[in-house]
C-alpha positions in Angstrom: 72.4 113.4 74.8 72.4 114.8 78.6 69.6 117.5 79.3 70.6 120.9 80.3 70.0 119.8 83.7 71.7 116.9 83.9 74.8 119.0 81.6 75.0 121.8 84.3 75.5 119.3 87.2 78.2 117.4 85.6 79.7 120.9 84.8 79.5 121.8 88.6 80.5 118.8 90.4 83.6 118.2 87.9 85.0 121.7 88.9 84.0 121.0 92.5 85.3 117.2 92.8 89.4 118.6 93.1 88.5 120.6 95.7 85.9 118.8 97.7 88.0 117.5 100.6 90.0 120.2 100.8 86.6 122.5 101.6 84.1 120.3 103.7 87.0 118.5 105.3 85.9 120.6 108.6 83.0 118.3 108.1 84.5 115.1 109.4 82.5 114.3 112.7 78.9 114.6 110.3 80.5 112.4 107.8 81.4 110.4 110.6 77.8 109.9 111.6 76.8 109.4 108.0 78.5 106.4 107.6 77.8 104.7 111.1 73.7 105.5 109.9 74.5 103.4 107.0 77.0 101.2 108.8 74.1 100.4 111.3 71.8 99.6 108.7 73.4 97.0 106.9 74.6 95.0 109.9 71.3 94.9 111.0 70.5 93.4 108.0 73.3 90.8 108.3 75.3 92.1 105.3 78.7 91.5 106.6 80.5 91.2 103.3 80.2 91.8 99.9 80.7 94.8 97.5 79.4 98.5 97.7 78.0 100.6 94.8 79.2 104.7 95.5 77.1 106.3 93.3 78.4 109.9 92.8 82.0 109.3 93.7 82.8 107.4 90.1 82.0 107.7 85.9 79.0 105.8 86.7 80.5 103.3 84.2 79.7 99.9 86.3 81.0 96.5 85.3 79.8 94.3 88.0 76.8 93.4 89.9 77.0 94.9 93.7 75.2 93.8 97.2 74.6 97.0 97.8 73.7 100.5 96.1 74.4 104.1 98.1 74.8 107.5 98.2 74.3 110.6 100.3 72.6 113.8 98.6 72.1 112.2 94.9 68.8 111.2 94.0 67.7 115.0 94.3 70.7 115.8 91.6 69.3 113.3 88.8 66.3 114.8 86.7 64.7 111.5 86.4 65.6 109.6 89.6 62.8 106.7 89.1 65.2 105.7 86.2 68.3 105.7 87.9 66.9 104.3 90.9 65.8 101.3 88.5 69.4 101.2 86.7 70.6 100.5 90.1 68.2 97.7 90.8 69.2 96.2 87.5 72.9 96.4 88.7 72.3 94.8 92.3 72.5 91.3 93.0 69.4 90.0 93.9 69.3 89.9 97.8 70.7 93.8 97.1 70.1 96.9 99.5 69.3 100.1 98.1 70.9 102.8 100.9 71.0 106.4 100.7 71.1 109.6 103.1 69.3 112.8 101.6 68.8 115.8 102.8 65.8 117.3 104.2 65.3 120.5 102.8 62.6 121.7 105.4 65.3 121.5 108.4 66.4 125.0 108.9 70.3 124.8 108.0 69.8 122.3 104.9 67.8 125.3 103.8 69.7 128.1 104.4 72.9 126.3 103.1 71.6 125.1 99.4 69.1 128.2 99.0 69.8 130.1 95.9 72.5 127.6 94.4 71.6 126.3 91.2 73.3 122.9 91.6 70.7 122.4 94.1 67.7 123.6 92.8 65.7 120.4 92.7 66.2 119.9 96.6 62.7 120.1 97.5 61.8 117.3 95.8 63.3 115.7 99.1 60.3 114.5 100.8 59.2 111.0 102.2 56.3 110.9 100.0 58.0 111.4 96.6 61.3 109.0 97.7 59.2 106.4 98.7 57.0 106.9 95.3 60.4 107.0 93.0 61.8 104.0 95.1 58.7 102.1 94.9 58.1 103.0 91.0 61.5 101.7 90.0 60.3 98.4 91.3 62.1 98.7 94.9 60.6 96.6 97.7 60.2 96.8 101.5 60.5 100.8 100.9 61.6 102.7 104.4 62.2 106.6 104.7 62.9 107.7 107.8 63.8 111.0 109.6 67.8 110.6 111.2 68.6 112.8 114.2 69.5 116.5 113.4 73.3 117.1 113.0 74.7 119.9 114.1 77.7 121.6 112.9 80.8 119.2 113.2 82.3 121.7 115.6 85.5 121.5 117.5 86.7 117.6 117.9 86.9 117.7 121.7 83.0 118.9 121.7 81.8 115.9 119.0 80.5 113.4 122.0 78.4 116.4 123.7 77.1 117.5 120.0 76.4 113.4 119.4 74.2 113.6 122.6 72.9 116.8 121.9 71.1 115.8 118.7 70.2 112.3 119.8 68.4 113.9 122.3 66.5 117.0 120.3 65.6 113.9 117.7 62.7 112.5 120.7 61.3 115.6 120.8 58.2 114.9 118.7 57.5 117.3 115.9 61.3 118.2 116.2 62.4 115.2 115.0 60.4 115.9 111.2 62.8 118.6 110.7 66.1 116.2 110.8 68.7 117.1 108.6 68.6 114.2 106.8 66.4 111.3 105.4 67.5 108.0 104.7 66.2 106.1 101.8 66.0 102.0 102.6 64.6 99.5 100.0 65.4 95.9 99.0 66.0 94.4 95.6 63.6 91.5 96.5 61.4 90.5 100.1 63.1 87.7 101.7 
């Protein structure tokens, strides 16, 4: 039996999922840059095939092993994320990645924008200490949680280079670059 928790977030992302890319789809250039962070990662890791694991975008009913497990803004959503995190270990092959973009909820707009919604109430939870304790406690190795560079709003397409640039650049300021927009959540199934 699902917890009241775990009921009202099924409840709210079922009536959102019909009309989700029909609302952020002004949100294209920062989903853009959310797949070339994860895109980055695993070619420098020298995963140039095999299978991908969504989790969130499916009924979470798997029936195959996977190379690699990902998501962006889940692991805040589940009420007990060190068991999900080791469901998904289970699930990986055994040279799997574990992959996932979060959001940071001490950057300014990630704050503003999920403040007072219920669906996002466990949000600061988000911090490197307690991902890399969940990762690490579901049996993850090589743990990494880095700060990505700050996004700004997608914006008009003819400004997304200059926007690109723009955040690059505010990421080196130091200090700065601890209120990113995003976190993203690295770990292998086994050290190589």
């Amino acid at each position: 039996m699902k917890t009241t928790h775990q009921n009202n977030q099924a409840a709210f992302y079922q009536d959102q999922a019909e009309r989700y890319d029909q609302l952020y789809a002004h949100r294209s250039r920062t989903y853009a840059l959310k797949a070339n962070f994860a895109k980055e990662v695993i070619t420098a890791k020298g995963l140039t095939s095999g299978t991908l694991l969504e989790v969130g975008c499916g009924s979470g009913l798997f029936t195959q092993k996977y190379d690699i497990i990902c998501g962006v803004d889940i692991i805040h959503h589940i009420e007990n994320p060190i068991e999900a995190l080791r469901v998904w270990k289970n699930l990986a092959n055994p040279n799997g990645i574990l992959l996932f973009l979060e959001c940071n909820p001490i950057n300014p707009a990630m704050y503003i924008r999920h403040y007072n919604r219920p669906e996002e109430k466990r949000l600061y939870l988000n911090n490197k200490k307690n991902l890399t304790s969940w990762v690490a406690a579901a049996g993850w190795k090589n743990i990494s949680v880095k700060n990505l560079p700050t996004y700004l709003p997608s914006g008009p397409e003819k400004m997304w280079n200059l926007l690109t640039v723009t955040e690059e650049f505010i990421h080196k300021i130091p200090l700065i670059n601890r209120l990113s927009g995003l976190f993203l959540v690295y770990a292998e199934k086994n050290i190589k």
